[in-house]
ChimeraX commands (.cxc) that place a marker at each C-alpha (Angstrom):
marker #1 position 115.46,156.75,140.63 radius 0.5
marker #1 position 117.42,158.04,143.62 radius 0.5
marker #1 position 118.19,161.23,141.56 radius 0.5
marker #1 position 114.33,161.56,140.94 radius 0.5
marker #1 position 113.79,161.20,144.73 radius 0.5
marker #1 position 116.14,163.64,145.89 radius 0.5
marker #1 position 114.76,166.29,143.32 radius 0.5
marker #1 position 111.51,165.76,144.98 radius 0.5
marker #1 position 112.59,166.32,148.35 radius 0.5
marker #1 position 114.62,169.66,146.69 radius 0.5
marker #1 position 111.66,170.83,145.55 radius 0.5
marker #1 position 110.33,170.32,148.59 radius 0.5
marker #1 position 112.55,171.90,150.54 radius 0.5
marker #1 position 114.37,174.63,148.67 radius 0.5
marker #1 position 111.87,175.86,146.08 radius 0.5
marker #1 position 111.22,179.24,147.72 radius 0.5
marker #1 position 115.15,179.48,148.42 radius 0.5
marker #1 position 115.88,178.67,144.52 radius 0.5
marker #1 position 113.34,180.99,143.64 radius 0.5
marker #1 position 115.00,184.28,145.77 radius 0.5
marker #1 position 118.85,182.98,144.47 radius 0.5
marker #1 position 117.56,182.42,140.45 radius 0.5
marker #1 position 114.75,184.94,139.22 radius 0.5
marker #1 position 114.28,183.14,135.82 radius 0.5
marker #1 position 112.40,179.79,138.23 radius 0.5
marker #1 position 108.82,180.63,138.82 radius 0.5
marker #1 position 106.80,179.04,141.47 radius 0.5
marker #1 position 103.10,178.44,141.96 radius 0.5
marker #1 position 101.26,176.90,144.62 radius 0.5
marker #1 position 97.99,175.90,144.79 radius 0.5
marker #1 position 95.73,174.54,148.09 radius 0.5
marker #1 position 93.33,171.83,148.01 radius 0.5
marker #1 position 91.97,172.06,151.50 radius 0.5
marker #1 position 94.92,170.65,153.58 radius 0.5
marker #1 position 96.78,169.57,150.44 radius 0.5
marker #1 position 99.26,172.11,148.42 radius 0.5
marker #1 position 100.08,171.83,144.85 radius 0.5
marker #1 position 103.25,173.29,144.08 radius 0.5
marker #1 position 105.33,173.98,141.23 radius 0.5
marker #1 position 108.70,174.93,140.20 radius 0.5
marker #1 position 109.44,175.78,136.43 radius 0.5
marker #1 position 113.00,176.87,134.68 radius 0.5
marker #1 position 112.60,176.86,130.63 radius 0.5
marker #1 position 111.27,173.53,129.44 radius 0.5
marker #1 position 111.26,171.84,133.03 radius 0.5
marker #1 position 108.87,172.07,135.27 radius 0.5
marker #1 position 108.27,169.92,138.69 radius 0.5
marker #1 position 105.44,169.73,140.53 radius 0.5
marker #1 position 103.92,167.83,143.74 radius 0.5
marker #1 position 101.50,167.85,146.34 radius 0.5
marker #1 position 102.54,167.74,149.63 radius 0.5
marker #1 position 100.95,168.04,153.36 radius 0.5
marker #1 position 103.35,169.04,156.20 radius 0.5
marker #1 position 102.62,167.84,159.71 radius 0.5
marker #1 position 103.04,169.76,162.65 radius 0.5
marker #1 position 103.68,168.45,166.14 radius 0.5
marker #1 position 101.76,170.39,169.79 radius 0.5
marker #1 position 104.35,173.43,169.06 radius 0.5
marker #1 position 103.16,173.90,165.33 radius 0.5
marker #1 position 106.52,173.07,163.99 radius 0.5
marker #1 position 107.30,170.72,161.32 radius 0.5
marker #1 position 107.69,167.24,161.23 radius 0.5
marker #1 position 107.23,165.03,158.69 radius 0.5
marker #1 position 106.31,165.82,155.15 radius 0.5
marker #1 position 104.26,163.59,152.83 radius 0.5
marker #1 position 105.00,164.28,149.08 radius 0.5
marker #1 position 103.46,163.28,145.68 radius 0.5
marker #1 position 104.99,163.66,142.68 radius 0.5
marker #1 position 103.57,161.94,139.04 radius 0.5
marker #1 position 106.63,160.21,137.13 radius 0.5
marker #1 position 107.22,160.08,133.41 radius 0.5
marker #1 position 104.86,157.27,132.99 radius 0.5
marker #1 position 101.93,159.09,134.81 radius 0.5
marker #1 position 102.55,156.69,137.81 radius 0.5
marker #1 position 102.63,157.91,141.82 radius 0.5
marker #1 position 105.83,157.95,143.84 radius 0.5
marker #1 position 104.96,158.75,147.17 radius 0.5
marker #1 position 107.76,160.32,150.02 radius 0.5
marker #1 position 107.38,160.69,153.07 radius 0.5
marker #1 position 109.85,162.57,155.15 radius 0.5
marker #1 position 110.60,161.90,159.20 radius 0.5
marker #1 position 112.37,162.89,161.77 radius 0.5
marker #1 position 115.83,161.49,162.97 radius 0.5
marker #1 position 116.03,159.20,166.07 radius 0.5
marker #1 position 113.50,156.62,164.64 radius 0.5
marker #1 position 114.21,153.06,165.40 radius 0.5
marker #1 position 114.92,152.44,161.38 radius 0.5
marker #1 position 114.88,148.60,162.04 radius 0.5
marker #1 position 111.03,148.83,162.73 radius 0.5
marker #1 position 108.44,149.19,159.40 radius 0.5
marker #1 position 106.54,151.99,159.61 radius 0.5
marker #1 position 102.49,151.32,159.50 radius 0.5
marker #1 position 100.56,153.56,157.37 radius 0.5
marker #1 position 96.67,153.89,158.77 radius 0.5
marker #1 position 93.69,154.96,156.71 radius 0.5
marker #1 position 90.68,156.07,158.82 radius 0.5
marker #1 position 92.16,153.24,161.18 radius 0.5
marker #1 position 92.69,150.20,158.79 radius 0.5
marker #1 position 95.91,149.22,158.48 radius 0.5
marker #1 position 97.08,150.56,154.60 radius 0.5
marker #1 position 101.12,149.83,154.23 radius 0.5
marker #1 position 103.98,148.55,156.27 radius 0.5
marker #1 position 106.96,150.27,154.65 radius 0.5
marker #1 position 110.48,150.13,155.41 radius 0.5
marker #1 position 112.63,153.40,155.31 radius 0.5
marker #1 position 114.74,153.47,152.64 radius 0.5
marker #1 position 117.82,155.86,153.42 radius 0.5
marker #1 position 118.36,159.02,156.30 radius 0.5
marker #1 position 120.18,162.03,155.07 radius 0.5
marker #1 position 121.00,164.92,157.38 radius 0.5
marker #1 position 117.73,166.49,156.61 radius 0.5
marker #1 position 115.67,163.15,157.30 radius 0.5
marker #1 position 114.79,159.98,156.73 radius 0.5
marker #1 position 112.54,159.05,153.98 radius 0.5
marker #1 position 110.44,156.41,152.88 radius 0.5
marker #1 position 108.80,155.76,149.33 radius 0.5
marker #1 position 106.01,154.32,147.83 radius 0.5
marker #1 position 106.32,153.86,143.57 radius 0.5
marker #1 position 102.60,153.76,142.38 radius 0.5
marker #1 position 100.92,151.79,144.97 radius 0.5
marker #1 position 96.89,152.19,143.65 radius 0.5
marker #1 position 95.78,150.34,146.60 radius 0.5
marker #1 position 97.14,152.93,148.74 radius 0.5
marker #1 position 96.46,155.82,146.58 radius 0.5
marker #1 position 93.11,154.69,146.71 radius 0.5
marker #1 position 92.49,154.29,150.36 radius 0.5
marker #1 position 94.02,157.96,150.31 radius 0.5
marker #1 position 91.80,159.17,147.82 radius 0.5
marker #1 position 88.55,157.64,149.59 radius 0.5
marker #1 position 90.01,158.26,153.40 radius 0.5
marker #1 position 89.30,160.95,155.32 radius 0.5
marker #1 position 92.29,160.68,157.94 radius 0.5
marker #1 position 95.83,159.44,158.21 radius 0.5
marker #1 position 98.08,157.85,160.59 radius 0.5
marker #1 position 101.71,156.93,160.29 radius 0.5
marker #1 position 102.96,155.12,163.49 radius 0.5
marker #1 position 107.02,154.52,164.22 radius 0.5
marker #1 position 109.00,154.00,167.01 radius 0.5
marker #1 position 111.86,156.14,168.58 radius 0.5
marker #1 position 115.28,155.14,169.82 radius 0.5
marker #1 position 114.13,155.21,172.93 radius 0.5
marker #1 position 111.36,152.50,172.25 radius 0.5
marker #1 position 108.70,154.87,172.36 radius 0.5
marker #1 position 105.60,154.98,170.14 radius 0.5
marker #1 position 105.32,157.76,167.40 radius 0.5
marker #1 position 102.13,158.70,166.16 radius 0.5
marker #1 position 101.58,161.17,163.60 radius 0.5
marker #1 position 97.93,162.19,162.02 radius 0.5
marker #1 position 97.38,163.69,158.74 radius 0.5
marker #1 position 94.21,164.78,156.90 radius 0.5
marker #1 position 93.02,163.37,153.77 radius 0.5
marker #1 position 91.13,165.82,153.01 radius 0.5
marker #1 position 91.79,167.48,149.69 radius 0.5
marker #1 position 93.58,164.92,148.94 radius 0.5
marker #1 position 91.61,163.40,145.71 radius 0.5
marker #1 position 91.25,167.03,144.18 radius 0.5
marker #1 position 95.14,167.85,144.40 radius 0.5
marker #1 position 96.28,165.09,143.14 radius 0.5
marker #1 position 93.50,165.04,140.22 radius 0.5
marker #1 position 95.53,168.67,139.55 radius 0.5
marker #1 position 98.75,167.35,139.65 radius 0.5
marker #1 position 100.84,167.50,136.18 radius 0.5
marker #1 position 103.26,165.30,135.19 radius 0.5
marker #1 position 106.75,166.26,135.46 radius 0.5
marker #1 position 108.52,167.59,132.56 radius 0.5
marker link #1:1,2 radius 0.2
marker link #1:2,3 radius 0.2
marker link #1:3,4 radius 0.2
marker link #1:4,5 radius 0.2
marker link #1:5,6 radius 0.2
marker link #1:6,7 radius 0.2
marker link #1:7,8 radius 0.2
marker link #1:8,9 radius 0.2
marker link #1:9,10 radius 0.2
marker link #1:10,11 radius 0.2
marker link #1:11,12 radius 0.2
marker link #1:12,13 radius 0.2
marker link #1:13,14 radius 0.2
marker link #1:14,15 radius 0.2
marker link #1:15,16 radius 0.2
marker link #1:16,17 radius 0.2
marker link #1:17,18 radius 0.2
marker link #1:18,19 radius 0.2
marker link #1:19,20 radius 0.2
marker link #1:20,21 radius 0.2
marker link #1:21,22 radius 0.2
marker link #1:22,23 radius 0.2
marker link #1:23,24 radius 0.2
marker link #1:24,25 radius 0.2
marker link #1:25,26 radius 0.2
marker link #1:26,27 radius 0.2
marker link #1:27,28 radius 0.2
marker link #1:28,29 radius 0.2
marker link #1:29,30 radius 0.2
marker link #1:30,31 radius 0.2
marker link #1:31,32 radius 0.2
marker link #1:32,33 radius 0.2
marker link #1:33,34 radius 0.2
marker link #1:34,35 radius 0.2
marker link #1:35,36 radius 0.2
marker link #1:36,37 radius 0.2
marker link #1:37,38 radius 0.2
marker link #1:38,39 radius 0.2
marker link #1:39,40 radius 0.2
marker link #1:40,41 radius 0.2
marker link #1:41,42 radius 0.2
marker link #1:42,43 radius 0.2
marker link #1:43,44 radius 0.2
marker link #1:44,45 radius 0.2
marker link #1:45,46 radius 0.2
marker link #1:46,47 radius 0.2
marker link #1:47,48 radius 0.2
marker link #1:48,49 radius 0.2
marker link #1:49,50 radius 0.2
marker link #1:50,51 radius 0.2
marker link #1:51,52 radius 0.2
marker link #1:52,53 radius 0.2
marker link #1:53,54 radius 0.2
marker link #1:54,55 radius 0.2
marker link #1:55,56 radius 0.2
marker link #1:56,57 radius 0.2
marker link #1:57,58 radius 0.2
marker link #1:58,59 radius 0.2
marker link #1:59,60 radius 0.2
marker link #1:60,61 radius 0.2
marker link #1:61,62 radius 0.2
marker link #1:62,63 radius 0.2
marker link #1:63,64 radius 0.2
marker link #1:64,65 radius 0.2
marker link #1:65,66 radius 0.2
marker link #1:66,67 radius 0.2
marker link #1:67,68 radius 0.2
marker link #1:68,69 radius 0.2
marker link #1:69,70 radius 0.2
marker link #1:70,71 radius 0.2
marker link #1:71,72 radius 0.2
marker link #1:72,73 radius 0.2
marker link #1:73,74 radius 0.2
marker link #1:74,75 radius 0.2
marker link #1:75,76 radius 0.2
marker link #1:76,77 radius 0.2
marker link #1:77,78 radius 0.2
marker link #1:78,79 radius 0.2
marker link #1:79,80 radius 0.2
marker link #1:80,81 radius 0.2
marker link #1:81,82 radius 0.2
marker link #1:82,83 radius 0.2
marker link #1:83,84 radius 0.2
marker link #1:84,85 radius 0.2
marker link #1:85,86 radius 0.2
marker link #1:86,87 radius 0.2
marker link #1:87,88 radius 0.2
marker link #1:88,89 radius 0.2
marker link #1:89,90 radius 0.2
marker link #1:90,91 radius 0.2
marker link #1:91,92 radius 0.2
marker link #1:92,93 radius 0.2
marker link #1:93,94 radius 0.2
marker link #1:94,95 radius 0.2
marker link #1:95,96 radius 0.2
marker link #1:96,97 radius 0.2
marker link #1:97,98 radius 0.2
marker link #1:98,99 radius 0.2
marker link #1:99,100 radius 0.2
marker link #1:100,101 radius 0.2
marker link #1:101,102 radius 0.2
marker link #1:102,103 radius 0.2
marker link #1:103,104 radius 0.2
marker link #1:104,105 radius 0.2
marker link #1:105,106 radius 0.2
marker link #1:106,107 radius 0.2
marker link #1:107,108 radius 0.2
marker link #1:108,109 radius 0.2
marker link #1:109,110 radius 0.2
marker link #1:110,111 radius 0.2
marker link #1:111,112 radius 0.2
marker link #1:112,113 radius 0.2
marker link #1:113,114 radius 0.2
marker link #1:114,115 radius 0.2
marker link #1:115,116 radius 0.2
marker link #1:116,117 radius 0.2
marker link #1:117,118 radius 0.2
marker link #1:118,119 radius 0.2
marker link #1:119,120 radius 0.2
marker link #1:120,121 radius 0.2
marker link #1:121,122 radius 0.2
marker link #1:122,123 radius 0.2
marker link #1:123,124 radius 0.2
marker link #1:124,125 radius 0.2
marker link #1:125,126 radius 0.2
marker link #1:126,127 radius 0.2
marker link #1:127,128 radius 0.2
marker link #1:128,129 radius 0.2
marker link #1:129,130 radius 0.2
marker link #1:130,131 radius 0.2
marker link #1:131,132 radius 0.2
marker link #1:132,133 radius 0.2
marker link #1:133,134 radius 0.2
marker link #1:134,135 radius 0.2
marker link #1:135,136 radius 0.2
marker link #1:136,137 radius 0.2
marker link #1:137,138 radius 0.2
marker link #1:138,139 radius 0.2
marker link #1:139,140 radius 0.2
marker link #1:140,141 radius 0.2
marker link #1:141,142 radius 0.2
marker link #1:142,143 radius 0.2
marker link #1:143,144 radius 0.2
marker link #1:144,145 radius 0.2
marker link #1:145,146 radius 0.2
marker link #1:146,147 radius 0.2
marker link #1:147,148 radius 0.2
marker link #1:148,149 radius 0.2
marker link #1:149,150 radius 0.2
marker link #1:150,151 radius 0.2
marker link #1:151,152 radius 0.2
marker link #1:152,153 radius 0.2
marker link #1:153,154 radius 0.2
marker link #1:154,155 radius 0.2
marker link #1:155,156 radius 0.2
marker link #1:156,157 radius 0.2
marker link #1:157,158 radius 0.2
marker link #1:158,159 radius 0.2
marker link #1:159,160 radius 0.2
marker link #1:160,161 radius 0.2
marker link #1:161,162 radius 0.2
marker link #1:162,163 radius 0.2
marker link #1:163,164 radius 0.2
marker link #1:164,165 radius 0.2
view
């Protein structure tokens, strides 16, 4: 599982890199209003997710919210954030302002800090029908992180999305 994980956030991060250092891995993305669909495939595998990056005042990255389908044709759900987060509070996931999720992170790399969500329809479902997000933290210094996503797109890219092979 933590294998599968890390190969998400990989793809995430390194698929354009993998693509200049390997020329036999293709790539494809695909928008869905503020929602990207993208691909990476070498041979018989191929991994795909949808993904939103948010941007703080300076229109630099984040956060990153990623979908990927597993095996089974369930959800698993990552969400990336910053470091300095007071990891000992849940974080609260929002739709259109009703509380969704409390989730705990799970681990913090050098790249991040991550939290996942395996197949939760509830939530997928509040996603699918919502129009905005919120995820709210706290930092170190005890003060209160907000960060707003759009929804919109949301239902279409992830009707898209293939399973992972």
């Amino acid at each position: 599982m933590k294998k599968l994980l890390l190969l998400a956030f990989s793809l995430l991060i390194s698929s354009t890199l993998q693509a200049e250092e390997q020329p036999n891995i293709k790539t494809s993305t695909e928008n869905y209003k503020d929602w990207q669909l993208a691909c990476v495939e070498q041979g018989a595998v191929k991994r795909c997710e949808i993904k939103q990056t948010l941007l703080n005042k300076d229109s630099k990255p984040v956060s990153v919210i990623s979908l990927a389908k597993k095996n089974n044709n369930d959800l698993l759900m990552q969400i990336a954030l910053p470091h300095m987060l007071d990891l000992s509070v849940s974080v609260q996931l929002d739709v259109d302002g009703k509380k969704q999720a409390s989730l705990p992170f799970k681990y913090c790399n050098s790249v991040a800090c991550f939290i996942f969500v395996d197949n939760d329809t509830a939530l997928f479902n509040a996603f699918k029908k919502g129009s905005a997000g919120t995820i709210s933290t706290r930092a170190l210094t005890g003060e209160g992180i907000k960060l707003d996503f759009s929804l919109s797109g949301f239902s279409s890219a992830v009707s898209n999305l293939p399973l992972n092979k």
